[in-house]
MIPA-213659 format. One record per residue (C-alpha): x, y, z; residue in three letters. Coordinates in Angstrom, 3 decimals. Layout:
BEGIN
(pt (X, Y, Z), ala)
...
//
This chain:
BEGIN
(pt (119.869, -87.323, -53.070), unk)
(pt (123.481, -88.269, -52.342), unk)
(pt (124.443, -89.556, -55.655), unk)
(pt (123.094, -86.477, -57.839), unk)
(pt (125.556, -84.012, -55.595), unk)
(pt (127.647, -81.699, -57.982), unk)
(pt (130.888, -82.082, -57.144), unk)
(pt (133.611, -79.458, -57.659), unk)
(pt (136.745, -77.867, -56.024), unk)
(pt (134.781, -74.000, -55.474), unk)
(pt (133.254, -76.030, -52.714), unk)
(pt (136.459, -75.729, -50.809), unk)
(pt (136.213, -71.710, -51.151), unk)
(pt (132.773, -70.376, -50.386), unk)
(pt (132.674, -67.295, -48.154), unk)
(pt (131.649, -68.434, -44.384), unk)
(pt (131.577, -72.046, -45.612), unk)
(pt (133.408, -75.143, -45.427), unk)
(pt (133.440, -78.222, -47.774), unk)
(pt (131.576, -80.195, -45.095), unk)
(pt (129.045, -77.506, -44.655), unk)
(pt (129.035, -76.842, -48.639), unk)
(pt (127.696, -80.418, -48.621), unk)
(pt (125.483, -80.955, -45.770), unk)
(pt (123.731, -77.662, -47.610), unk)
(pt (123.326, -79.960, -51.150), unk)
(pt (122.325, -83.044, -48.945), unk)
(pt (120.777, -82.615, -45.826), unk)
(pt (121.257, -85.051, -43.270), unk)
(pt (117.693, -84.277, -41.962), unk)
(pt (116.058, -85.824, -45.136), unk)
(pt (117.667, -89.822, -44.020), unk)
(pt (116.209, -90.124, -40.927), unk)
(pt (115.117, -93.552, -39.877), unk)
(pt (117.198, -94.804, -43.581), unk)
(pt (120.501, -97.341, -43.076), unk)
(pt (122.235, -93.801, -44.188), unk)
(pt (120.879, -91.994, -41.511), unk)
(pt (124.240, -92.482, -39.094), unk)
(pt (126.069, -91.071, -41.989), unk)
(pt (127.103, -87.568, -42.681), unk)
(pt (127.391, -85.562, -46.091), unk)
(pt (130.904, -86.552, -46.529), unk)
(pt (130.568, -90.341, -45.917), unk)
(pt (127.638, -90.389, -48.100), unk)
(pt (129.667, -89.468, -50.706), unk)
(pt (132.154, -91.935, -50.101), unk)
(pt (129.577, -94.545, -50.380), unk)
(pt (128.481, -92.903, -53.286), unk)
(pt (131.859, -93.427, -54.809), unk)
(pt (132.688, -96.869, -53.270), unk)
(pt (135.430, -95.476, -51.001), unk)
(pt (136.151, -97.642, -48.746), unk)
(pt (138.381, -95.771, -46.191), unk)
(pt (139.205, -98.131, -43.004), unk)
(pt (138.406, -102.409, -42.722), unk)
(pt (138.984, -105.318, -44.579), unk)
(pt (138.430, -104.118, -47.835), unk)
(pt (139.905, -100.732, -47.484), unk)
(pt (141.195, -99.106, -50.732), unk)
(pt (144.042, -97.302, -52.196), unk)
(pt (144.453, -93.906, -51.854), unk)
(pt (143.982, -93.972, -55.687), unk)
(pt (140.592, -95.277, -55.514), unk)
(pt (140.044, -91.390, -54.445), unk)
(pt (141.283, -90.271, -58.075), unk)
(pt (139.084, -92.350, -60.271), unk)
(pt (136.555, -89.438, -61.326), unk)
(pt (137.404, -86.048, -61.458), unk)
(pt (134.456, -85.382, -59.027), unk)
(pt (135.299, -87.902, -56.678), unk)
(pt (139.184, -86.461, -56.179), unk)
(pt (137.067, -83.111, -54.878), unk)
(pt (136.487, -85.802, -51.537), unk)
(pt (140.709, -86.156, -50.966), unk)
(pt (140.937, -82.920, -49.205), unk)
(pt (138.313, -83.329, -46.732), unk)
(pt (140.012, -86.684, -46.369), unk)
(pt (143.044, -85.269, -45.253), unk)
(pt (141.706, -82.733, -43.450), unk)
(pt (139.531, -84.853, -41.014), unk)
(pt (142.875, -87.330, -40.259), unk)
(pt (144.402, -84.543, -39.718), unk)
(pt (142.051, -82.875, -36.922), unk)
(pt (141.156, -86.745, -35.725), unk)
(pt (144.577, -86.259, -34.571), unk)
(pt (144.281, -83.210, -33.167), unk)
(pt (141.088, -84.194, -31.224), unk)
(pt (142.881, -87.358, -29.415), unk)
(pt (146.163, -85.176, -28.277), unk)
(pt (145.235, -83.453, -24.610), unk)
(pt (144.261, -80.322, -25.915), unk)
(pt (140.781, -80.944, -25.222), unk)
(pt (141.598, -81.758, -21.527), unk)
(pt (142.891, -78.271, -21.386), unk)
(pt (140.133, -75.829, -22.679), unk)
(pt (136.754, -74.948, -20.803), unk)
(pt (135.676, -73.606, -23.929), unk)
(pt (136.337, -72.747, -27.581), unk)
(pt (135.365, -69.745, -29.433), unk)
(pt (135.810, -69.195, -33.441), unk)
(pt (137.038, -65.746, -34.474), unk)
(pt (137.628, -63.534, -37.467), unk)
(pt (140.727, -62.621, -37.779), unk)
(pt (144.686, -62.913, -36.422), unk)
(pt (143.749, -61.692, -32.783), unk)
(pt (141.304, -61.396, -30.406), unk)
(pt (139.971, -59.800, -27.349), unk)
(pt (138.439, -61.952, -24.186), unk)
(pt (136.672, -60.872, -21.539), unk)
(pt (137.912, -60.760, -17.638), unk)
(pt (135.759, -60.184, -14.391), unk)
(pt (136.374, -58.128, -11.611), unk)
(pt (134.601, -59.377, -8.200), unk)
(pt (136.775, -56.851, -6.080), unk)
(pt (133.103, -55.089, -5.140), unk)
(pt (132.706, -57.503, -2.228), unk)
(pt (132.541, -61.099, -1.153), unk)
(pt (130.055, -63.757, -2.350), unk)
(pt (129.081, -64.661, 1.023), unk)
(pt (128.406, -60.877, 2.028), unk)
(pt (124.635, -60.300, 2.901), unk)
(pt (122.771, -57.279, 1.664), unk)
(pt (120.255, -54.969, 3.312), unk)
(pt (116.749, -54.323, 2.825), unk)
(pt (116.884, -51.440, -0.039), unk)
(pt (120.964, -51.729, -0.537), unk)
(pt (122.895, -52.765, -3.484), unk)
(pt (123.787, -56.091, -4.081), unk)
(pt (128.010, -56.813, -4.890), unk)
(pt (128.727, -56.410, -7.992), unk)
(pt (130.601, -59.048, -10.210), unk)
(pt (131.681, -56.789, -13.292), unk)
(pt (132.504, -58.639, -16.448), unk)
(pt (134.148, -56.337, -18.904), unk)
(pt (136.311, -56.408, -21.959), unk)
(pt (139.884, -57.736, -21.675), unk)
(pt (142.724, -55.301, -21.523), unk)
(pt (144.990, -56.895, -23.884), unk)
(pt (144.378, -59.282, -27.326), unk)
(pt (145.361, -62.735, -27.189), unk)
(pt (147.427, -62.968, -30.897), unk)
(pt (146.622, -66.027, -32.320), unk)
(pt (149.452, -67.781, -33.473), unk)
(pt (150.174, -69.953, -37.036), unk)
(pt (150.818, -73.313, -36.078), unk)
(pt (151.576, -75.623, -39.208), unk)
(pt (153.659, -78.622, -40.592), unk)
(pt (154.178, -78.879, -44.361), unk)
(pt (154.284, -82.854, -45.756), unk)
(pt (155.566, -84.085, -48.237), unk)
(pt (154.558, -87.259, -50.334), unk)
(pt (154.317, -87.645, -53.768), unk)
(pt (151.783, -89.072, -55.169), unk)
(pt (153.258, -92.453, -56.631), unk)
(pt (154.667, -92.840, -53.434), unk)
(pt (150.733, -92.774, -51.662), unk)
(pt (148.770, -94.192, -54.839), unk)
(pt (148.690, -97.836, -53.589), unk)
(pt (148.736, -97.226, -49.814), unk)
(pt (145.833, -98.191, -48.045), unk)
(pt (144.096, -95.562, -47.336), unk)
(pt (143.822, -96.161, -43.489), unk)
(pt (147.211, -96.349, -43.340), unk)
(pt (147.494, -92.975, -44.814), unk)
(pt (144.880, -91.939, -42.173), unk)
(pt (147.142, -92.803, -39.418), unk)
(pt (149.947, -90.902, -40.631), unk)
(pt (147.828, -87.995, -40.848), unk)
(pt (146.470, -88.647, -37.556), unk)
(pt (149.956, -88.973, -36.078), unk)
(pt (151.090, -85.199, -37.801), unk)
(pt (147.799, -83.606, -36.483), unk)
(pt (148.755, -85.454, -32.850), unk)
(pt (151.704, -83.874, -32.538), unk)
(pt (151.164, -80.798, -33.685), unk)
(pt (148.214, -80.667, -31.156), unk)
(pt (150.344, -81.735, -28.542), unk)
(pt (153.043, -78.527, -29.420), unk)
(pt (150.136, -76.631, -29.465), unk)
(pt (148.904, -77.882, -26.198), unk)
(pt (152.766, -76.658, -24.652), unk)
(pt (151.125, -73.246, -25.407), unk)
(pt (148.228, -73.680, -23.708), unk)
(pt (150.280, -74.744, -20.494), unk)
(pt (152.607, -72.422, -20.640), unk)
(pt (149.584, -69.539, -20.895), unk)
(pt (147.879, -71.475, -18.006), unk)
(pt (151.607, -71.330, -15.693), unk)
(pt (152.190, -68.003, -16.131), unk)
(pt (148.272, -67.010, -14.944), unk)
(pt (149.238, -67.467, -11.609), unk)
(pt (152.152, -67.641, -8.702), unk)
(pt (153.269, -70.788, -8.242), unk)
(pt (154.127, -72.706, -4.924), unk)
(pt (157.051, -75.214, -4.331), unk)
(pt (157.957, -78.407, -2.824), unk)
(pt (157.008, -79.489, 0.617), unk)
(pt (160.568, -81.630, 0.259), unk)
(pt (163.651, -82.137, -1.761), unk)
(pt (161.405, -84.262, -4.804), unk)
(pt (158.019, -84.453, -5.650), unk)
(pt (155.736, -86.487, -3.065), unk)
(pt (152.515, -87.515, -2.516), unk)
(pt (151.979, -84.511, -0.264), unk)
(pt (152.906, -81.948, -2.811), unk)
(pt (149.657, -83.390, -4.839), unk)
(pt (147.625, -82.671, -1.910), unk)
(pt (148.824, -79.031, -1.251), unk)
(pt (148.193, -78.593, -5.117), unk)
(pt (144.528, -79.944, -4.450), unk)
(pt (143.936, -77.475, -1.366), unk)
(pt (144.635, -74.819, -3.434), unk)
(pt (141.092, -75.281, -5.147), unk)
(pt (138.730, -73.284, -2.918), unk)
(pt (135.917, -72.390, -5.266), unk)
(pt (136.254, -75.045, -7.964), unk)
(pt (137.012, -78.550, -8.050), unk)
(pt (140.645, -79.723, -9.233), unk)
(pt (139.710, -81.786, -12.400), unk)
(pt (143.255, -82.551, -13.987), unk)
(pt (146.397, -82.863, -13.300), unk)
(pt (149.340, -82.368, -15.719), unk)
(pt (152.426, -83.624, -15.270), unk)
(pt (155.539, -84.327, -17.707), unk)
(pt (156.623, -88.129, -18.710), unk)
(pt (159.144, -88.418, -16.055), unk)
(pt (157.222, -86.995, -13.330), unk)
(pt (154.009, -89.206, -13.979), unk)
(pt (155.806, -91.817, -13.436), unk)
(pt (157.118, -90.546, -10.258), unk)
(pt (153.468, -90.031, -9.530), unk)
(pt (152.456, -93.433, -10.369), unk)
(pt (155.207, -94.896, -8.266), unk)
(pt (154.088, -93.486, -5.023), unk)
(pt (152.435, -95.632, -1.889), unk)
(pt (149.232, -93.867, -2.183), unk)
(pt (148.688, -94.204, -5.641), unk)
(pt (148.216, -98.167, -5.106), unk)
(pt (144.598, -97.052, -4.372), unk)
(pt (144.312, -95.345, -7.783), unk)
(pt (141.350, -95.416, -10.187), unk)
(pt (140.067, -95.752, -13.985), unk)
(pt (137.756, -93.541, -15.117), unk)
(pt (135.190, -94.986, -17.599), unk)
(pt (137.178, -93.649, -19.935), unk)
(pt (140.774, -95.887, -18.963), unk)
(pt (142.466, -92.343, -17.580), unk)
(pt (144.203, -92.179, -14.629), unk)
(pt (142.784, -90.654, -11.497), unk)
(pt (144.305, -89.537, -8.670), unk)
(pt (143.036, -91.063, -4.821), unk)
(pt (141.311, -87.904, -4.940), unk)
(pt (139.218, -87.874, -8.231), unk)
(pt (141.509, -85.843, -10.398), unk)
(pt (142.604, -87.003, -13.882), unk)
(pt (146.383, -87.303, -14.178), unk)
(pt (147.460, -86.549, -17.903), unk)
(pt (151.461, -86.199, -19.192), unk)
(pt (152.417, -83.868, -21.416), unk)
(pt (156.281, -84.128, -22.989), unk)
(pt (155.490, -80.405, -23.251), unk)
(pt (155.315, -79.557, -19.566), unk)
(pt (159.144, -79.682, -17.988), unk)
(pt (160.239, -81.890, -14.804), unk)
(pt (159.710, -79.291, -12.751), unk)
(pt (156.350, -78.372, -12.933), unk)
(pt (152.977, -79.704, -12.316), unk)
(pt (149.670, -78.087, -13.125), unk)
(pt (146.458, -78.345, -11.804), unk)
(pt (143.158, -76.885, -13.137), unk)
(pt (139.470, -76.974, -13.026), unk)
(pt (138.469, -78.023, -16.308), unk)
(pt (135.865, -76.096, -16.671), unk)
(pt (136.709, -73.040, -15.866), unk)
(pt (140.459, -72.428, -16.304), unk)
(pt (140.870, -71.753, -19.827), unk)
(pt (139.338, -70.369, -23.146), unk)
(pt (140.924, -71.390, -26.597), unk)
(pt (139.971, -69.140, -29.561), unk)
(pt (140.810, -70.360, -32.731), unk)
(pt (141.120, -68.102, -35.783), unk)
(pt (140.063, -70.929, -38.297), unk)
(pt (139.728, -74.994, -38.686), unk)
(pt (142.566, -77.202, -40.437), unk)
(pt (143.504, -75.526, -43.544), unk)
(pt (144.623, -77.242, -46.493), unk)
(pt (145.869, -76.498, -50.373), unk)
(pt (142.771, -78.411, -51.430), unk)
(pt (143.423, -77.514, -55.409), unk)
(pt (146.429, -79.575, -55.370), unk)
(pt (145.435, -82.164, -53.771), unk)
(pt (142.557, -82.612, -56.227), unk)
(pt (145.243, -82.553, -58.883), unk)
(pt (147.270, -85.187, -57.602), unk)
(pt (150.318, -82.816, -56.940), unk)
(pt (150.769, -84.263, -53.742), unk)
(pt (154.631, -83.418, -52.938), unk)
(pt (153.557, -80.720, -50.771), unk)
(pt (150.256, -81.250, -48.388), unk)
(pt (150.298, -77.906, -46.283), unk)
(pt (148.354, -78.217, -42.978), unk)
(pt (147.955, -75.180, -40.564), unk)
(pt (145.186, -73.274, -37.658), unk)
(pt (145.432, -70.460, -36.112), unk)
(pt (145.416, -71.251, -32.194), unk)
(pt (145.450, -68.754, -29.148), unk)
(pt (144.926, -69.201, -25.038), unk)
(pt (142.919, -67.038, -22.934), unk)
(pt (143.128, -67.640, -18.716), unk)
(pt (139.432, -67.563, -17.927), unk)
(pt (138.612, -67.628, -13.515), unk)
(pt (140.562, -66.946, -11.144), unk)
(pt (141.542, -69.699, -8.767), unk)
(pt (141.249, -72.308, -11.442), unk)
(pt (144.307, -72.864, -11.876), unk)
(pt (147.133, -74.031, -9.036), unk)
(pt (150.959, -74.450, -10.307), unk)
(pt (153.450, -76.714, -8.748), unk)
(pt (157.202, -75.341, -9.392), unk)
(pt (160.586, -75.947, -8.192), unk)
(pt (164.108, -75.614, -9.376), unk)
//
């Protein structure tokens, strides 16, 4: 059961294992099913387990993590979840038709060649069909060290609550997600050729030419910097805007619009969510999880490794002018 779990920092170092999985392995979720514990995971077992109460009207203390010597081994995994929470609501997510995990500091893709013929060619009785040839990419997409090193002692955290910790944490892994995400856009830009303005400034029209360029795939999201959302938002048509069920912005015709204060004023990007791009990642949030167990808390070190892969062609359209 929950409470008889061994706790100890090796958990945050097995091979091909990670303190999460270390614990759903010593406590598997399968074994509460139809319990009141059963919408809980490993981790939050233990907190419960421990008393930790980490967001509400009785939240704790980020000291209340310190009380055992076992129950410090939770901090890191703490930390580490704020931090990727954040992460998760930046618009990375928006961006990527897939993610793949990798070994290592690069990696190689995969591209298709469809040169052999059209899709809508027929072929004859006894001939041989066109040939769509996925093969091995040319070139390794390097994935890149992104990071951000805080610093907070630990008197200075012992009697915060802990969900106001949480949102700090939250707020360094959202904004390191969205610098990330500026890499993702600028891999997705330079993809393809980009078209300019109809006019002198950005209109209404200019979204529509962006939309036409989607032959084969639907355009799914736009992204646009502050200033030019705005721009977006101000124009005629967009009085007949929606809300998805999720409160985004769509466009008259079904795309989401997003901002990103890492795009510049004078671009705009369109993709097919789906389908545009692949984003490999060379390992989860990191941490220095033995000092954080022993309270030496002036340095927390957070870092991923992150890289961007264009996947189809013609899911992706690019709106530029100077």
């Amino acid at each position: 059961m929950y409470n008889e779990v061994k706790l100890e920092k090796g958990m945050y170092h097995l091979a091909n294992r990670s303190f999460s999985e270390a614990l759903e392995a010593a406590d598997p979720s399968a074994q509460y099913a139809g319990t009141e514990l059963a919408a809980l995971d490993a981790f939050e077992r233990q907190l419960k387990r421990f008393d930790i109460h980490v967001s509400g009207e009785n939240c704790d203390t980020v000291e209340k993590f310190f009380t055992t010597t076992e129950s410090a081994v939770l901090f890191p995994e703490f930390v580490r979840r704020a931090v990727k929470r954040g992460m998760e609501e930046s618009i990375l997510p928006e961006l990527t038709a897939a993610v793949t995990a990798v070994n290592g500091t690069s990696c190689k893709g995969f591209s298709i060649d469809e040169t052999d013929g059209a899709y809508s060619a027929t072929t004859a009785e006894g001939a041989v069909l066109k040939k769509t040839a996925i093969k091995e990419a040319a070139n390794a997409v390097s994935l890149d060290k992104y990071g951000r090193l805080i610093t907070a002692s630990y008197e200075t955290v012992r009697q915060q609550r802990i969900d106001v910790f949480a949102v700090m944490l939250r707020a360094v892994g959202h904004k390191l997600a969205g610098a990330i995400a500026g890499t993702a856009l600028t891999v997705l830009k330079n993809s393809v050729t980009s078209f300019g303005l109809i006019g002198n400034s950005l209109a209404y029209a200019d979204l529509a030419a962006l939309y036409g360029k989607f032959a084969d795939y639907d355009l799914t999201t736009v992204i646009a910097s502050p200033k030019n959302v705005a721009a977006i938002l101000a124009m005629t048509e967009m009085r007949d805007r929606t809300l998805g069920s999720d409160g985004s912005i769509r466009l008259p015709f079904g795309a989401k619009l997003i901002r990103s204060a890492a795009l510049n004023d004078k671009t705009v990007i369109g993709i097919s969510k789906g389908f545009a791009l692949e984003c490999m990642t060379g390992s989860d949030v990191l941490l220095e999880s033995d000092r954080l167990i022993d309270c030496q808390l002036d340095r927390i070190a957070v870092s991923v490794r992150i890289g961007f892969q264009p996947l189809m062609s013609g899911a992706t359209a690019v709106l530029a002018w100077t």
